[in-house]
Backbone as JSON, one array per atom type, in Angstrom:
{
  "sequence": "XXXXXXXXXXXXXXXXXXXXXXXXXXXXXXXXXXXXXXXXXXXXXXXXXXXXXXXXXXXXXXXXXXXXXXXXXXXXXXXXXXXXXXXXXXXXXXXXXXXXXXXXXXXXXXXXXXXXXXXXXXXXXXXXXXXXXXXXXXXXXXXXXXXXXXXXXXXXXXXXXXXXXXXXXXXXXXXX",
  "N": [[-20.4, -102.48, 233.93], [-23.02, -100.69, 232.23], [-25.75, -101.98, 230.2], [-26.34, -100.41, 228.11], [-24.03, -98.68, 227.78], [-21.8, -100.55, 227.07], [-22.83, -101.31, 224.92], [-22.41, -99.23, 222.9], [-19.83, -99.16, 223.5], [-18.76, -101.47, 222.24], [-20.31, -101.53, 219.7], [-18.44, -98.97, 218.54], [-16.32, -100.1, 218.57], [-17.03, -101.76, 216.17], [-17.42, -100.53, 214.49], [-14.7, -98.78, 213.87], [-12.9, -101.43, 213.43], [-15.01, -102.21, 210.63], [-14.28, -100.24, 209.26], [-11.37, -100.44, 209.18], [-10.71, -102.53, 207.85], [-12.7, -101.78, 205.21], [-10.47, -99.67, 203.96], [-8.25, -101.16, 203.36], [-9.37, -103.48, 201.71], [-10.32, -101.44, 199.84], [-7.84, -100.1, 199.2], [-6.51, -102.55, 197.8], [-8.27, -103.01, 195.96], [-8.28, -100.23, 194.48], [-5.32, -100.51, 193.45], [-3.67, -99.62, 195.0], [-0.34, -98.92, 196.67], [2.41, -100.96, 195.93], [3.78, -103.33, 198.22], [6.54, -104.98, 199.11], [8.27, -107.39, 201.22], [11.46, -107.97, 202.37], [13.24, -111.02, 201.82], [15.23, -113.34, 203.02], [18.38, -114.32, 200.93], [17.69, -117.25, 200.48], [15.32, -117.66, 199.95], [14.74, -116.48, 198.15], [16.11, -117.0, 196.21], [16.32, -116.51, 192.96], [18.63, -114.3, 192.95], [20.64, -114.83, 193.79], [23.26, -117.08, 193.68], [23.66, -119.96, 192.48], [25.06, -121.65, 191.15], [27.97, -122.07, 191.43], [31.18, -122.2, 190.03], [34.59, -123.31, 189.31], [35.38, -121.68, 186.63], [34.16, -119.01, 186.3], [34.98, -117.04, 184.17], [34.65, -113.81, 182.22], [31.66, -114.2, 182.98], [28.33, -112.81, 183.03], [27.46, -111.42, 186.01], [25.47, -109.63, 187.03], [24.15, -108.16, 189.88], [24.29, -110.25, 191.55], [23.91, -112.28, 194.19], [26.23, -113.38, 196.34], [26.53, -114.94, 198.81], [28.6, -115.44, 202.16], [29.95, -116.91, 200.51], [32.14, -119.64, 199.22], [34.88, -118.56, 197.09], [37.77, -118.94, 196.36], [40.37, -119.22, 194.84], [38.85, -118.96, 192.24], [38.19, -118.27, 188.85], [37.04, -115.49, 188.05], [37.74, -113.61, 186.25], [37.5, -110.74, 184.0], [34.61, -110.43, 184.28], [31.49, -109.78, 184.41], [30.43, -107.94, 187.58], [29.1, -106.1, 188.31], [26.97, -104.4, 190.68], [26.83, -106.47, 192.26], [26.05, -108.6, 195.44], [28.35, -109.46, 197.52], [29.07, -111.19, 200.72], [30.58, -111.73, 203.66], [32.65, -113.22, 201.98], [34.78, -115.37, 200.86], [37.38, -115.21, 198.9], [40.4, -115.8, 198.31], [42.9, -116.04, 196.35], [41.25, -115.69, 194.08], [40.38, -114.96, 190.79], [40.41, -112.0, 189.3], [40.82, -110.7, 187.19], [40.07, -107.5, 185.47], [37.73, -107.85, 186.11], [34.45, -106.57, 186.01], [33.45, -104.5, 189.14], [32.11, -102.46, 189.69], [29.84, -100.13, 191.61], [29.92, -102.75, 193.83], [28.72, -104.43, 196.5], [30.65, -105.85, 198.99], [31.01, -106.69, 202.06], [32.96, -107.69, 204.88], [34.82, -109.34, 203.37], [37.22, -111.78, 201.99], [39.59, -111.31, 200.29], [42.19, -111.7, 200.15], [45.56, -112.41, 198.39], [44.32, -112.3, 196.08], [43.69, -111.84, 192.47], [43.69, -108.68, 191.54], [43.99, -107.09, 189.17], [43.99, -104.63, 186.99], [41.04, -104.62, 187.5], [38.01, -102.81, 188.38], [36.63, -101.69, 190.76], [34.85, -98.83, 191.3], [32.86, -97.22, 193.05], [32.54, -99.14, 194.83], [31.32, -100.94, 197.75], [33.47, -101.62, 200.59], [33.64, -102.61, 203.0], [35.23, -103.64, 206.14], [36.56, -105.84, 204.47], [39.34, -107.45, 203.77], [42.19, -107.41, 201.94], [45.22, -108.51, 201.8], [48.09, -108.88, 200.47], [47.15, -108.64, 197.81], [47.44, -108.2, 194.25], [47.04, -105.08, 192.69], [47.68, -103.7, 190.6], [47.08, -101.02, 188.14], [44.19, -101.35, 188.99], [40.9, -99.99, 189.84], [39.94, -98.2, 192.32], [38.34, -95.82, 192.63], [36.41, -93.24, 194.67], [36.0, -95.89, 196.23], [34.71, -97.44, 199.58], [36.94, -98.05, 201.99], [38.29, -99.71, 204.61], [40.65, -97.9, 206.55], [42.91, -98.87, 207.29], [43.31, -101.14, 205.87], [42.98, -99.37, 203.35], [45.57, -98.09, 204.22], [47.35, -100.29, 203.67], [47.21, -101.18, 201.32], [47.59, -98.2, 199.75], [50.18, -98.67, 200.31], [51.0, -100.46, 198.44], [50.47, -99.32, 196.02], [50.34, -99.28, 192.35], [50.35, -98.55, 188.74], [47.67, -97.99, 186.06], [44.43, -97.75, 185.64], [43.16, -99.74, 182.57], [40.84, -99.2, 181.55], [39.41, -96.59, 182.65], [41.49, -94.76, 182.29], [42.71, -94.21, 185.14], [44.81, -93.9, 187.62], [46.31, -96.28, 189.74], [46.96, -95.47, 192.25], [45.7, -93.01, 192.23], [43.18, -93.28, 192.6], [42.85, -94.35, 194.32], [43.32, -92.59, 196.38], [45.51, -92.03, 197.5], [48.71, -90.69, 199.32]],
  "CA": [[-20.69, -101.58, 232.82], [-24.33, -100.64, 231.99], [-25.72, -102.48, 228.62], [-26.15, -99.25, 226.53], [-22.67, -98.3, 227.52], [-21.15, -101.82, 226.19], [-23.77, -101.5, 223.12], [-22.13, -98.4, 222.37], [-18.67, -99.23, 223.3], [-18.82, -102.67, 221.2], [-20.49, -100.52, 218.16], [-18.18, -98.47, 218.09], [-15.05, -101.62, 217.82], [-17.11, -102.76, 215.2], [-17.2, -99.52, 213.1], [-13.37, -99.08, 213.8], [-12.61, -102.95, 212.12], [-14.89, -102.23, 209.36], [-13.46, -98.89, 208.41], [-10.36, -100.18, 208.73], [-10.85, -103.41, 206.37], [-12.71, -101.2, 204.15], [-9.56, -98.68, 203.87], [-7.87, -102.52, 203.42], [-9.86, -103.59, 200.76], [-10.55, -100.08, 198.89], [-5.99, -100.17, 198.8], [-5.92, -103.4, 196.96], [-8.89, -102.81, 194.42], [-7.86, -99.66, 193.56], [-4.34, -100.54, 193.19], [-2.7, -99.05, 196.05], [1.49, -99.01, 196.66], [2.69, -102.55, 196.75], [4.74, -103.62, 199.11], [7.33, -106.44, 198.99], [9.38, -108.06, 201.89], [12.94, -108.4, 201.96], [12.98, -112.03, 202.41], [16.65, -114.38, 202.94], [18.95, -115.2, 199.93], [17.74, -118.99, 200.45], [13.8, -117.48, 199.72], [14.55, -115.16, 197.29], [16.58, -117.89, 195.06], [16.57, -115.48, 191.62], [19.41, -113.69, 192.56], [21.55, -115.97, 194.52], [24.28, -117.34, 192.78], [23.79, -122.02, 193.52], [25.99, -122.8, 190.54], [29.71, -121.48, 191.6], [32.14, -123.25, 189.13], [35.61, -122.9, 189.11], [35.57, -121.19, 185.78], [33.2, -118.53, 185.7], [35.21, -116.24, 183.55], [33.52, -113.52, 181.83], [30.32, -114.3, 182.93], [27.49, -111.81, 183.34], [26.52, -111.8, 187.2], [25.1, -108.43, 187.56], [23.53, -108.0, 190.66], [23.66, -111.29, 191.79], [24.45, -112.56, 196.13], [27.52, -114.17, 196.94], [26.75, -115.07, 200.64], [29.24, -116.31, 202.37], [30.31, -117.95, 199.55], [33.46, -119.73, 198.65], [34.95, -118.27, 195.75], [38.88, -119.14, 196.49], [40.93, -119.73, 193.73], [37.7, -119.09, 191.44], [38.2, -117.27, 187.93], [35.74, -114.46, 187.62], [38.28, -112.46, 185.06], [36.87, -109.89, 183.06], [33.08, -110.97, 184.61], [30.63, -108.32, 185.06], [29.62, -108.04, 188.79], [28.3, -104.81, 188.6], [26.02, -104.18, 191.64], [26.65, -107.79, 193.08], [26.64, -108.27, 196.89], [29.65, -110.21, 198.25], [29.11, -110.61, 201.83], [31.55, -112.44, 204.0], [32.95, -114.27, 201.35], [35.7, -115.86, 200.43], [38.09, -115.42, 197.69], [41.45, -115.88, 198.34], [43.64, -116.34, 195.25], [40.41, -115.85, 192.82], [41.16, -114.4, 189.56], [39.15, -110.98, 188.54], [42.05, -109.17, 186.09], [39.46, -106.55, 184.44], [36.32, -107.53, 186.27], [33.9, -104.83, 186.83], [32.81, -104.61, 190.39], [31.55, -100.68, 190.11], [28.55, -100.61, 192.73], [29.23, -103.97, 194.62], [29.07, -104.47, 197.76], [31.25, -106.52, 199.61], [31.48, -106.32, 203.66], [33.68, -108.59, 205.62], [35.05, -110.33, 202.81], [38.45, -111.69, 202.06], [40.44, -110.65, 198.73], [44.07, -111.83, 200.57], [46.28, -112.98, 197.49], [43.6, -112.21, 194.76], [44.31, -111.06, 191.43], [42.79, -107.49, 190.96], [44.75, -105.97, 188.54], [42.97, -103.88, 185.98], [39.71, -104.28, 188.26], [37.15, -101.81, 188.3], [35.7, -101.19, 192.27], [34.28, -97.72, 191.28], [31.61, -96.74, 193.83], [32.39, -100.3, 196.31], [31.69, -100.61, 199.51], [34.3, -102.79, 200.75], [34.05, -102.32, 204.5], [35.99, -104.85, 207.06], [36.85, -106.8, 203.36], [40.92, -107.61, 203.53], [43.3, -107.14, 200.81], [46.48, -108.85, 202.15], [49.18, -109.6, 199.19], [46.36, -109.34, 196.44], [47.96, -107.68, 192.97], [46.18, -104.29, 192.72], [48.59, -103.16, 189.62], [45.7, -100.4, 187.49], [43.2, -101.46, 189.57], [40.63, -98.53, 190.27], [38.85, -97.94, 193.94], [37.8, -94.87, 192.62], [35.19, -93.6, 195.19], [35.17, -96.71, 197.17], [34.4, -97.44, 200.51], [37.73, -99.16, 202.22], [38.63, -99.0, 205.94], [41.16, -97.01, 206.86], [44.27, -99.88, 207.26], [43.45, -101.55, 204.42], [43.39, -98.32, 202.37], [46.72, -97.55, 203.84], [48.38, -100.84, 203.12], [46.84, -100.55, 199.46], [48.42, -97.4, 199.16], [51.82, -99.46, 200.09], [51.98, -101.07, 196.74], [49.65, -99.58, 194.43], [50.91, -99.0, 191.05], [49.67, -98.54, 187.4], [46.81, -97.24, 185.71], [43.3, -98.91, 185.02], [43.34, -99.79, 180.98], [39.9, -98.71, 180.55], [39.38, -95.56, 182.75], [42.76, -94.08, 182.8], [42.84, -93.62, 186.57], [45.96, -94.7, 188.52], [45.48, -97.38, 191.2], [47.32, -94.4, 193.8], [44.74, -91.89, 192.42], [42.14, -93.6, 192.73], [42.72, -94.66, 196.5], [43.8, -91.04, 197.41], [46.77, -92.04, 198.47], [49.28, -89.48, 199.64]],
  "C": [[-22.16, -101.8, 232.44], [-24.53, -101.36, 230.52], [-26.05, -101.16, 227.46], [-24.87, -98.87, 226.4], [-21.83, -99.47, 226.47], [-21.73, -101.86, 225.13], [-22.57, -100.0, 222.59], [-20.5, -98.87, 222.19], [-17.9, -100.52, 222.42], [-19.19, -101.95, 219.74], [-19.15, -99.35, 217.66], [-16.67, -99.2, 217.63], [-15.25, -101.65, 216.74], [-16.9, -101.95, 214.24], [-15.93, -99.0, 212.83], [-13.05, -100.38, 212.93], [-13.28, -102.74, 210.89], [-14.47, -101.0, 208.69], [-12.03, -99.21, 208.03], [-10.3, -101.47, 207.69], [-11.11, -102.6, 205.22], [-11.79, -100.3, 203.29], [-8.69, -99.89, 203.48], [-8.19, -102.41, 202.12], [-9.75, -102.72, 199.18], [-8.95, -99.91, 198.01], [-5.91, -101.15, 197.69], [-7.35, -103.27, 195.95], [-8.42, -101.2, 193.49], [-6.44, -99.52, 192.96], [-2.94, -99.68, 194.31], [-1.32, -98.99, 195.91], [1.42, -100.3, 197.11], [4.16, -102.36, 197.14], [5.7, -104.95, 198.67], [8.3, -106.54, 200.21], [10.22, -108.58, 201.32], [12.74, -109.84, 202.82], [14.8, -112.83, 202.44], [16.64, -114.92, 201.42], [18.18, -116.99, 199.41], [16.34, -118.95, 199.56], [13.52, -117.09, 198.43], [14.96, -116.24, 195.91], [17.1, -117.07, 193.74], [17.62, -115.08, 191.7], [20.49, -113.88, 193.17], [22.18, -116.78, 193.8], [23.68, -119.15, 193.32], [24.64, -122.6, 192.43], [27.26, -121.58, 190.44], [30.24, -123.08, 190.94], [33.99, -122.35, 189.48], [36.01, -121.87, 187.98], [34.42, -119.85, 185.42], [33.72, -117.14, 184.73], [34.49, -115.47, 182.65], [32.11, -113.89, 181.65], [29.49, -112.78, 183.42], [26.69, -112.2, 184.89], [26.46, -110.42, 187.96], [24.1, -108.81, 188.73], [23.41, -108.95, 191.61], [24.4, -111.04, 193.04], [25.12, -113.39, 195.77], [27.79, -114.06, 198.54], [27.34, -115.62, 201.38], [29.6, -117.9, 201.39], [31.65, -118.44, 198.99], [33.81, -119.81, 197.12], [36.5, -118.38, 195.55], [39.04, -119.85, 195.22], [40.09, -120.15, 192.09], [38.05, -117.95, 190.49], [37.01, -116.57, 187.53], [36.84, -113.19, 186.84], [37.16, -112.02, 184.31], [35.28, -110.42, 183.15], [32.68, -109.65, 184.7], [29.68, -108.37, 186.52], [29.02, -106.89, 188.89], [26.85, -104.67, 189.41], [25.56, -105.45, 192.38], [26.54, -107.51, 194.45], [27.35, -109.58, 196.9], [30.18, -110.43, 199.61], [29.58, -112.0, 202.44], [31.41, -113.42, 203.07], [34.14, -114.52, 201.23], [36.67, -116.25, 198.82], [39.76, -115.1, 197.31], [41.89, -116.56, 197.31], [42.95, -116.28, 194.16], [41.06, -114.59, 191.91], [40.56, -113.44, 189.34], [39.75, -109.81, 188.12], [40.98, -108.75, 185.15], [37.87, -107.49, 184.58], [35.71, -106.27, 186.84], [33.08, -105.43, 187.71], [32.53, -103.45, 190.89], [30.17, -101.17, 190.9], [28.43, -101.74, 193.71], [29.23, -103.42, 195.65], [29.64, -105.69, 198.34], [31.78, -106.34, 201.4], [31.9, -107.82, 203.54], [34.07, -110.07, 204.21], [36.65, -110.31, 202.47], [39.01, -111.73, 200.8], [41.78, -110.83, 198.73], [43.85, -112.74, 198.75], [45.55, -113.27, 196.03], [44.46, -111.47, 193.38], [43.21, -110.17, 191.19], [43.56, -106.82, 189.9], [43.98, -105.82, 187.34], [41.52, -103.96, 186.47], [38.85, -103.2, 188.02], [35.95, -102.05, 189.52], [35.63, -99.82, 192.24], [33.01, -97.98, 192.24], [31.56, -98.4, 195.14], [32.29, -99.99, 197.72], [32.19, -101.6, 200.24], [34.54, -102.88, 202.17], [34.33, -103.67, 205.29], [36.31, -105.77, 205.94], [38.72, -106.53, 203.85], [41.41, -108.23, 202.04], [44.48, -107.73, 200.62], [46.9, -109.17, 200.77], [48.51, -109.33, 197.91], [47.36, -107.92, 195.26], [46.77, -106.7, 192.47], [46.56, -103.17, 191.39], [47.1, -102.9, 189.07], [44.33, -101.09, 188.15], [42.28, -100.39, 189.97], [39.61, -98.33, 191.41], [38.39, -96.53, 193.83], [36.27, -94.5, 193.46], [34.51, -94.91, 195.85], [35.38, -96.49, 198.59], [35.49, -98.37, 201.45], [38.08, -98.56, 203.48], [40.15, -98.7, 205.83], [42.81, -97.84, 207.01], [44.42, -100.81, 206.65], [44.08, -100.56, 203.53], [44.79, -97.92, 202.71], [47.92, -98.79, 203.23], [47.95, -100.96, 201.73], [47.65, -99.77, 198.86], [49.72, -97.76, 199.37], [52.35, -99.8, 198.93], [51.28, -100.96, 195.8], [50.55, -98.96, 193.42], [49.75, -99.26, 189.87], [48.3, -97.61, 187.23], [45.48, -98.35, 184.69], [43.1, -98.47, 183.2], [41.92, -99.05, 180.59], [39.03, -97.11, 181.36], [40.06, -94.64, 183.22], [43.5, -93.67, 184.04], [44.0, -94.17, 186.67], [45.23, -94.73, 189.81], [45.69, -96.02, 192.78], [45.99, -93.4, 193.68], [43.4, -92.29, 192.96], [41.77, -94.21, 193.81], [42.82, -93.56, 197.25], [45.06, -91.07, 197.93], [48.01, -90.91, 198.12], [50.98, -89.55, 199.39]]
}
């Protein structure tokens, strides 16, 4: 390569890098769109549950992660989870008569032999979560998200009507 060609084709690298720093720069003084990475539960800390008690009855844990977390035989009655995530967790036999869990999310988690009754899973997305045996009496899945052999053994034994938004547990699964 001739040296005016490489002068040129080096000049013109260099005015590429500083245009694009300056377009860099220019973003964060004048306030540009900030960004934030989704970083791991472990990173994030704030909204990651690290003190599970046996008793957390009516507590307020809006929004908060339950990651693979054991929550068996754990009272979260009348708690507010509203817009928690619950992902493969564990909560076989836990207590949550007239918690609200409108918006969670819960994949692959287990709910065998829970107490839901009077619940409130408006808008859940409960996908690959199991149900086995749990007490779903006024419970309301209104608008949730439940696979397809769950939702039908659900509709096996639902009964009643949720105390605080009149639904019945059948209506509110669709069931037929």
């Amino acid at each position: 390569m001739p040296v005016s060609a490489f002068l040129r084709h080096s000049l013109r690298q260099l005015t590429t890098v500083l245009l694009a720093g300056l377009l860099v720069f220019s973003a964060v003084l004048v306030g540009g769109p900030s960004v934030e990475a989704i970083t791991a539960p472990e990173l994030r800390g704030q909204r990651a549950v690290q003190d599970i008690s046996s008793n957390m009855h009516g507590r307020d844990l809006k929004e908060k992660e339950f990651l693979k977390a054991d929550l068996r035989e754990v009272d979260l009655g009348d708690a507010d989870l509203r817009g928690a995530v619950i992902n493969t967790s564990q909560l076989q036999g836990a207590d949550l008569r007239g918690a609200d869990l409108e918006d969670v999310v819960a994949f692959s988690s287990r709910f065998d032999g829970a107490d839901l009754r009077d619940a409130n899973f408006t808008n859940a997305m409960l996908m690959q979560s199991r149900f086995n045996d749990a007490q779903i009496d006024g419970t309301d899945f209104t608008n949730a998200v439940i696979d397809l052999p769950q939702l039908k053994a659900l509709c096996g034994r639902a009964s009643g009507v949720n105390s605080l938004s009149g639904v019945s547990t059948r209506e509110s699964l669709g069931c037929r």
